[in-house]
C-alpha positions as a Markdown table, in Angstrom:
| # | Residue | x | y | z |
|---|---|---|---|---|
| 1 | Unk | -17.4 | -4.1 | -15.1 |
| 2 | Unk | -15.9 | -4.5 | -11.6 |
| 3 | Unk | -13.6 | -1.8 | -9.8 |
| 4 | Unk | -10.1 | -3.0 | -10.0 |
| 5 | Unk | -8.5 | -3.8 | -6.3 |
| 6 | Unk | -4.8 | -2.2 | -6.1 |
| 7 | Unk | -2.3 | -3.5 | -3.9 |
| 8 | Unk | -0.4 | -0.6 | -3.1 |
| 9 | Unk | 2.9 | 0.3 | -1.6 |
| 10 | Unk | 3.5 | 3.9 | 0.5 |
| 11 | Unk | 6.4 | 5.5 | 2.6 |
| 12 | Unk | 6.8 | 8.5 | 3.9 |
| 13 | Unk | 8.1 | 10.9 | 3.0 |
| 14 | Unk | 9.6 | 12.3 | 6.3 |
| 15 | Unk | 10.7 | 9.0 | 7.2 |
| 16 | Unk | 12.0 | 6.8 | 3.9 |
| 17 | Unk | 12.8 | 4.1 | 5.4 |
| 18 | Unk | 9.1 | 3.9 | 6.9 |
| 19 | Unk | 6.9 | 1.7 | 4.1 |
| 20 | Unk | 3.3 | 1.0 | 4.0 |
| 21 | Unk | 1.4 | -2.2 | 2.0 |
| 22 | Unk | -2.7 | -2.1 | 2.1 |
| 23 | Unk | -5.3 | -2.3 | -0.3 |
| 24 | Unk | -8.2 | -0.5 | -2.0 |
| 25 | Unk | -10.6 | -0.1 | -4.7 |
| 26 | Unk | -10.0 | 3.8 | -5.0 |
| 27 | Unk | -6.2 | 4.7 | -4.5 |
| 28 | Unk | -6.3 | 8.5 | -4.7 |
| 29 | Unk | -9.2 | 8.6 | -1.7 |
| 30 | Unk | -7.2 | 6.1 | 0.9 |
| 31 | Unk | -3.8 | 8.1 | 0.0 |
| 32 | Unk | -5.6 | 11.1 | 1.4 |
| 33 | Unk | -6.8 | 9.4 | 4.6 |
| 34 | Unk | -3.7 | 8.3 | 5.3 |
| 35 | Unk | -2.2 | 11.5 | 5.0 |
| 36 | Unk | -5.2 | 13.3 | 7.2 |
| 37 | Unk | -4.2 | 10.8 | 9.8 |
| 38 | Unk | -7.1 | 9.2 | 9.7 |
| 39 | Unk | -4.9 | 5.6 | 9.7 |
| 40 | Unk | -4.2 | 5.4 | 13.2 |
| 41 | Unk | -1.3 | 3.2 | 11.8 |
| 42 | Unk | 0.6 | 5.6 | 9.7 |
| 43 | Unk | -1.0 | 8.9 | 11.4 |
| 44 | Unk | 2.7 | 9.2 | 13.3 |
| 45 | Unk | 4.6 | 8.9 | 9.9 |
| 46 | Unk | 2.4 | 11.6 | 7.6 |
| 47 | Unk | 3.0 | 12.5 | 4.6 |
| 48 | Unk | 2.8 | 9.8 | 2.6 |
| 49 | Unk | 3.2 | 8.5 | -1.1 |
| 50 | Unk | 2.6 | 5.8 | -3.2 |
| 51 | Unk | 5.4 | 4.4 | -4.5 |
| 52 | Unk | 3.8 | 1.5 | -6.2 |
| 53 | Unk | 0.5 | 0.1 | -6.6 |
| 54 | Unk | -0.6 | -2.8 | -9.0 |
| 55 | Unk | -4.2 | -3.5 | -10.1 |
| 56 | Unk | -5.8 | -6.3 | -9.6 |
| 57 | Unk | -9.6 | -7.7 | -11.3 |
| 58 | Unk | -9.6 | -10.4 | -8.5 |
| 59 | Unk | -10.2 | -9.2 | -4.7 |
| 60 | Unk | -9.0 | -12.9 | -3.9 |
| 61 | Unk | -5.6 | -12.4 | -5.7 |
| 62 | Unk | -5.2 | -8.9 | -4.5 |
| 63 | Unk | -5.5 | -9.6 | -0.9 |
| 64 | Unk | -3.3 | -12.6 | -1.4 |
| 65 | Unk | -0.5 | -10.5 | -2.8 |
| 66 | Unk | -1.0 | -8.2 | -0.2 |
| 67 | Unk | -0.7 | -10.9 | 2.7 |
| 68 | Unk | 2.5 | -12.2 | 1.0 |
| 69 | Unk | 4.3 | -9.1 | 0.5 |
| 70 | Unk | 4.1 | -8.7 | 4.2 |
| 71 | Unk | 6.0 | -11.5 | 5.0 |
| 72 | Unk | 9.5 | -11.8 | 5.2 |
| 73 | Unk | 9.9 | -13.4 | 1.5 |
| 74 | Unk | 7.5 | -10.8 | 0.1 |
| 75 | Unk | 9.3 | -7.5 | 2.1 |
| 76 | Unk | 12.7 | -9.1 | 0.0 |
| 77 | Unk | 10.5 | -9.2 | -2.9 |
| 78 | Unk | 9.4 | -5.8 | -3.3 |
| 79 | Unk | 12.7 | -4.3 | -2.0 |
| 80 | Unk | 14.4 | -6.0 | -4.9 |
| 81 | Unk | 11.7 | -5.0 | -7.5 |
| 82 | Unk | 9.7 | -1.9 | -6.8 |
């Protein structure tokens, strides 16, 4: 069986309004990078947390939703629903 691929959502948590969207096959391992500032991206806004994250079994469809919810449409998207 294949790892699932998760689409995840972060902010931090000494900056709320700050939000994060990447991808991974192990959630709990890049959460902690990010929040050892080893994300040169998000080092400036540690700690983080996952707000949301939704599992994929396709690495196609995961990085597709992960493209679209950085687009304008996809940023309304998830503000309206996560």
């Amino acid at each position: 069986m294949n790892a699932f691929h998760y689409v995840y959502m972060m902010n931090s948590i000494k900056y709320p309004k700050r939000i994060y969207v990447g991808s991974t096959t192990d959630l709990e391992s890049r959460l902690t990078k990010h929040n050892h500032g080893e994300v040169p991206y998000t080092s400036k806004y540690i700690p983080w947390r996952i707000k949301t994250a939704v599992a994929f079994s396709d690495s196609k469809r995961a990085m597709a939703f992960e493209l679209y919810l950085k687009t304008a449409s996809g940023r309304y998207f998830a503000k309206k629903h996560f």
